[in-house]
C-alpha positions, -999 to +999 in steps of 0.1 A: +367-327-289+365-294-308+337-275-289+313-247-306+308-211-289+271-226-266+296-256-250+328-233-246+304-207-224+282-234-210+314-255-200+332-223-184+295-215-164+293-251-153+281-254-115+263-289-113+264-320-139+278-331-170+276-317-204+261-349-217+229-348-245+202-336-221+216-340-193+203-316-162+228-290-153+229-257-135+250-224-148+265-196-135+248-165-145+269-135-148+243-106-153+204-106-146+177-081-161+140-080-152+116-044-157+087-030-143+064-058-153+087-086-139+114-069-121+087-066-089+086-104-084+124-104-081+125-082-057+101-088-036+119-121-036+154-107-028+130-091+000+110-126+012+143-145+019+161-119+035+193-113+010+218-087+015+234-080-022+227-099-053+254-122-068+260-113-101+282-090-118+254-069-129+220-070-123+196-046-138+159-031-136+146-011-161+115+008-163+103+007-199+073-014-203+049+005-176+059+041-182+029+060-188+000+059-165-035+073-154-030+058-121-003+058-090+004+018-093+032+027-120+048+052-104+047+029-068+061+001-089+089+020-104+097+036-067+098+005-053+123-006-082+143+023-076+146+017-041+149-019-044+180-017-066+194+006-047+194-017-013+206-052-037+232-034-051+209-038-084+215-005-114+183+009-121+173+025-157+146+050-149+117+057-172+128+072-208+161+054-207+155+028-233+143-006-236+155-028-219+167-055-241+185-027-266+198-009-238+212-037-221+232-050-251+247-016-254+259-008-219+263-041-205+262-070-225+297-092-229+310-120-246+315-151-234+287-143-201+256-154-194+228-138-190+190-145-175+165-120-181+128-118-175+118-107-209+110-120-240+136-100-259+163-110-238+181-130-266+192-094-283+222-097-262+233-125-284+243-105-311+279-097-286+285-135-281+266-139-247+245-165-237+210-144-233+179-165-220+147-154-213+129-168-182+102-158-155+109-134-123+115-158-097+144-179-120+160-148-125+157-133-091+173-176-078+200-167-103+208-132-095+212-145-059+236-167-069+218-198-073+225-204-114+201-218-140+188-247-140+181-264-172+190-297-199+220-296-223+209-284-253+216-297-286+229-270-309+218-258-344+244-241-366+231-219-388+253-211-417+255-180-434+273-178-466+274-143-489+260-114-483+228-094-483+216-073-514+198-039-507+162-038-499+171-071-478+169-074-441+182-089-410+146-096-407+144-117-437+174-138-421+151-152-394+121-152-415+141-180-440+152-199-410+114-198-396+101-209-438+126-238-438+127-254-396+093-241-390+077-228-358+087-256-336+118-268-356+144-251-329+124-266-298+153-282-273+178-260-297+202-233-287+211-214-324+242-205-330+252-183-364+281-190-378+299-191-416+320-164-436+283-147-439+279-135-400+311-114-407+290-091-429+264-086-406+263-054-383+258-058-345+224-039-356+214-069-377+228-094-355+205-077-325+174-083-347+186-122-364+192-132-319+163-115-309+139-134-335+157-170-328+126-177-303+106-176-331+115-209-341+108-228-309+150-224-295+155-213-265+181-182-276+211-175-302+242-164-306+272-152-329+306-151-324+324-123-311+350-108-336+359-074-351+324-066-355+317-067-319+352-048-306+341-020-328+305-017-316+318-022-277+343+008-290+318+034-297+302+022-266+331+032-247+329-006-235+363-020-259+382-036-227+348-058-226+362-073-256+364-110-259+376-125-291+350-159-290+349-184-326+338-219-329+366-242-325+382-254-354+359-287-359+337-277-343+302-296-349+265-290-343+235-312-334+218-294-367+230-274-400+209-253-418+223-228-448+207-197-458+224-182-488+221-147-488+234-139-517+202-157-529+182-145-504+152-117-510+125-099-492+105-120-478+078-100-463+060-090-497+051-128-508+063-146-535+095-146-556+078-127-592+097-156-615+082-190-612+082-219-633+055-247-626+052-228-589+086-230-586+118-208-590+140-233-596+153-264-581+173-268-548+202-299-550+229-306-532+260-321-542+285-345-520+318-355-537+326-388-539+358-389-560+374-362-585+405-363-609+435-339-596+421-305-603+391-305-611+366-278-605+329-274-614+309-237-618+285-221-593+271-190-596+285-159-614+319-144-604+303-107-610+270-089-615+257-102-649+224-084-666+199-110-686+210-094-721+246-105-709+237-137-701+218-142-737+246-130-761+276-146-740+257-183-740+249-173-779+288-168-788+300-197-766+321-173-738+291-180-711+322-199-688+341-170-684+312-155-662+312-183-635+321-188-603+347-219-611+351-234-578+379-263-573+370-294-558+383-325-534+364-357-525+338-349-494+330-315-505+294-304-496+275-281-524+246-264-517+229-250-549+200-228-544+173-217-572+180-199-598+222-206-595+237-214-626+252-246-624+274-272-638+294-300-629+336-303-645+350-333-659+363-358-636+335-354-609+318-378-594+288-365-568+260-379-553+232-355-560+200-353-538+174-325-545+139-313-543+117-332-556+109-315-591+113-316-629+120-283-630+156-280-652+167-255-676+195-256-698+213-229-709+241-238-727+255-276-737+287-265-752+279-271-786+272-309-780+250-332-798+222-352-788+220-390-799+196-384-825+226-360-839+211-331-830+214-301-807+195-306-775+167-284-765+179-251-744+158-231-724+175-202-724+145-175-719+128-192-696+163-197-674+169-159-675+134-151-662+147-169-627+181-167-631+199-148-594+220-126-614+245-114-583+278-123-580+288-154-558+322-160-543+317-195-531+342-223-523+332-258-511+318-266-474+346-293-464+325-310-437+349-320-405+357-352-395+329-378-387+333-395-358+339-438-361+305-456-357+289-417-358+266-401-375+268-364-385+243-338-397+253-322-432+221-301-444+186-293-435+165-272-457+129-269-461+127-300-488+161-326-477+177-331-451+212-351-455+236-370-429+262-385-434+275-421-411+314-438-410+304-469-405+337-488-391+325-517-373+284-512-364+262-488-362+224-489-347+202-463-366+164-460-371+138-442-391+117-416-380+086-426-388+076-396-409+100-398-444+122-428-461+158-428-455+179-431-486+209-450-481+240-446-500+275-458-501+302-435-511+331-455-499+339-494-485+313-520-482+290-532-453+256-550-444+221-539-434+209-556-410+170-553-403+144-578-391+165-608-391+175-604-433+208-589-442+216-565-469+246-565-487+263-533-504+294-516-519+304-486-532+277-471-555+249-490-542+218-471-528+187-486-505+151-471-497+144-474-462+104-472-458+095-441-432+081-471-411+109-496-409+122-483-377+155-495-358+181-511-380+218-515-383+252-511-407+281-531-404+313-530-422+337-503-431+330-470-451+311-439-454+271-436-462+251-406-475+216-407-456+189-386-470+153-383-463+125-355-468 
């Protein structure tokens, strides 16, 4: 099976157990880092139990929490540090170095390692495609000593980024969307893991901050891939033979999916979006492909940087199409249409559409069509162009991989869906979770629901509410099923 970047290092770390859904394992750890606040516990342990040299293949304490001082008990902590390291074979950053989590991601940091450090900020080093957790002085001090890391599998959340940031947006404002739509405790048992045609826009800088702030959603660290990115920043470190090419296999799937769009993505430290309609700015959909004609495409998004004056005279003389994105389409395509993204679907499309829950729609141009009463129908175009995200979007279609027979596999979470899709071949057991309805929806074959003794029949096109509380149930037959809840 097709592995993503967290099982290709956790499976090439392995010590003890199987990579099974939280399962108890123990991994190598390749480097160690601990400072003057927790560095003393480790080595007073490497002291207590009598140890010779440390393990890994580089430990490191660094002075830079504790470095000014109206007493001697900082300057007797960082001596014994110093003198520590230097009988543990241990490197030792002295006072006005650095910090140590930057620091460390510049001179030591690799891809494809792993990495156990006693500080908060330790998932940095994930910006270079290392596995970087942070944990207390005595687990590191057990692991620099050769003793691994003891922990569950993890599931894994990919986080997709797709476009690229606009100026006056941050790496900052990255993590805070992921934090607005999993919340605080939405990554809890969750290694992250960045991936999409975004991350390749993203600076090791930026990557740095988006790894560092993964904690914030409850995971216990993140990483990116290692590409050319990386081999330039480990250049003008004068580290370039650390260099490990490291991508998500091809098919590669992940526990979770969550999209962040940043070429719809703003500041998010100064409040509010300025354009709302009815507390909104827009509507959020997604779109799933169940059949097209040969061909066929739909529009997203502009294909350049349009101003609102554009956008009024081209929809007023009809030549509004030759500003879109036009995107070509295959059944099983996966959409994700953010607010404010001008939108429409081609001829010869059939999707199934789930979206926020709103009335907010605005309709800015109906090629010339009428209405039944004969008529034009009602556009909106000022209120549109208040909202509208007027930057360019070079988009093609997500093309989800293969689904497992009998499996189920995550498609999108955002902050008001979230989507799976099932390929149901023989049975499946699933249940609700007690907190939203499960909409069910057949996009191909035919099947039964079976649930408290009564069975359901459906075919293609046919959709069933699920009530939050139903709990266990099961599908039998052959095909494919949309399931979307709130």
């Amino acid at each position: 099976m097709a592995e993503n970047i967290v099982f290709q290092i956790l499976r090439s770390h392995l010590m003890e157990g199987e990579l099974t859904p939280g399962a108890p394992i123990a991994i190598r750890v390749d480097q160690t880092l601990g400072h003057d606040l927790t560095g003393i516990m480790a080595g007073q342990t490497f002291l207590a139990v009598g140890a010779d040299r440390v393990q890994t293949e580089a430990s490191v304490f660094y002075c830079d929490h504790n470095t000014l001082c109206v007493s001697g008990e900082n300057a007797d902590d960082h001596l014994f540090l110093k003198t520590a390291a230097a009988r543990f074979g241990v490197y030792f950053s002295k006072p006005g170095n650095g910090i140590c989590h930057f620091l460390h991601c510049q001179r030591f940091a690799r891809p494809g390692k792993v990495m156990l450090g006693a500080d908060s900020h330790t998932p940095t080093s994930g910006a270079l495609g290392m596995l970087a957790i942070g944990s207390g002085g005595l687990t590191v001090a057990e692991a620099a000593l050769g003793q691994g890391f003891r922990m569950n599998v993890p599931k894994v959340m990919g986080v997709k980024l797709v476009g690229r940031l606009h100026p006056g947006v941050a790496a900052k404002d990255i993590a805070l969307e992921l934090l607005r739509q999993v919340s605080v405790k939405g990554g809890i048992g969750y290694i992250v893991e960045y991936c999409g045609d975004g991350v390749k826009e993203l600076s090791i800088s930026e990557r740095q901050t988006i790894a560092n702030m993964s904690i914030e959603i409850g995971a216990t660290t993140g990483i990116f891939p290692s590409d050319e990115r990386t081999r330039e920043f480990l250049k003008a470190q004068r580290r370039e033979s650390d260099y490990v090419p490291l991508q998500p296999e091809e098919g590669a799937t992940y526990d979770k999916v969550v999209e962040i769009d940043l070429d719809r993505l703003g500041p998010l430290g100064g409040g509010a979006p300025p354009c709302r309609e009815k507390g909104e700015q827009g509507k959020t959909e997604m779109w799933y492909v169940v059949d097209c004609k040969p061909e066929s495409t739909l529009f997203l998004g502009f294909s350049r940087a349009v101003t609102p004056d554009e956008l009024r005279r081209r929809a007023k003389d009809g030549t509004i199409c030759e500003l879109l994105n036009r995107v070509a389409v295959h059944p099983g395509d996966v959409f994700f249409v953010r607010p404010g993204t001008l939108h429409a679907i081609g001829a010869g499309i059939l999707v199934a559409e789930i979206q926020q829950n709103s009335d907010t729609t605005f309709r800015v141009y109906d090629y010339n069509r009428l209405g039944a009463d004969g008529k034009p129908r009602q556009l909106h175009l000022e209120r549109a162009a208040e909202v509208m995200n007027y930057a360019p979007m070079h988009r093609a279609a997500d093309t989800l991989p293969p689904c497992p027979p009998d499996g189920v596999q995550e498609v999108l979470t955002c902050e008001y869906f979230r989507v799976r899709r099932a390929e149901v071949k023989t049975r499946i057991s699933l249940a609700t979770d007690g907190e939203s309805f499960t909409h069910l929806m057949c996009v191909r074959g035919e099947g039964n629901i079976l649930c408290g003794g009564k069975v359901y029949p459906f075919r293609q096109g046919d959709s069933y509410f699920l009530p939050a509380a139903l709990g266990e149930y099961a599908v039998e037959g052959g095909g494919s099923l949309i399931l979307s809840g709130v």
